[in-house]
C-alpha positions, 0 to 999 in steps of 0.5 A: 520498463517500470513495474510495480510488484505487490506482495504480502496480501492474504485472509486475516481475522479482525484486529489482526495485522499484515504488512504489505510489500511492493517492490519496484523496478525499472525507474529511480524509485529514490527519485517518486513520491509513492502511494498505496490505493484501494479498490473494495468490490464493488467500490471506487477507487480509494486512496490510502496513504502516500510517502514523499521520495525521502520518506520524510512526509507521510499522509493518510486517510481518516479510515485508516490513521492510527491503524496503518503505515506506509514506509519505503526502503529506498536502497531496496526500491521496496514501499511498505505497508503495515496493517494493523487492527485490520477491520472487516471494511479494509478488505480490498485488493491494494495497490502501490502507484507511483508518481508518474502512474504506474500501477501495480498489479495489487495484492488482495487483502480479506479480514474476516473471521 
């Protein structure tokens, strides 16, 4: 059974950082393309980043270039996200998506002070 489980959300101020986890089992996570999406309230669905299955390929959303990483450790089935200089309008529950579409279940992120 493919699962996706995120990690690592939480409160944090404007211009403060965190780093996302999702941890990945039940699939050859070497072998999938990731993605991290974002859902605001009240809002749509919105993509954020992706990494190719090597890690060698990365792309972002305008909102968020400069600002966040994605990365993935492949020997540890674990994709990541690290945040920085978090603004007010990233507050969103995150989620990992693999290339097949499976979900995870996300983890919510706020930044406000």
């Amino acid at each position: 059974e493919v699962q996706l489980v995120e990690s690592g959300g939480g409160l944090v101020q404007p211009g403060g950082s965190l780093r996302l986890s999702c941890a990945a089992f039940g699939f050859t996570f070497s072998s999938y393309a990731m993605t991290w999406v974002r859902q605001a309230p009240g809002k749509g669905l919105e993509w954020v980043s992706d990494i190719s299955s090597d890690g060698v390929y990365t792309g972002s959303a305008d909102s968020v270039k400069g600002r966040f990483t994605i990365s993935r450790d492949n020997a540890k089935n674990s994709l990541y996200l690290q945040m920085n200089s978090l603004k007010p309008e990233d507050t969103a529950k995150y989620y990992c998506v693999n290339a097949e579409g499976s979900w995870g279940q996300g983890t919510q992120v706020t930044v406000s002070s």
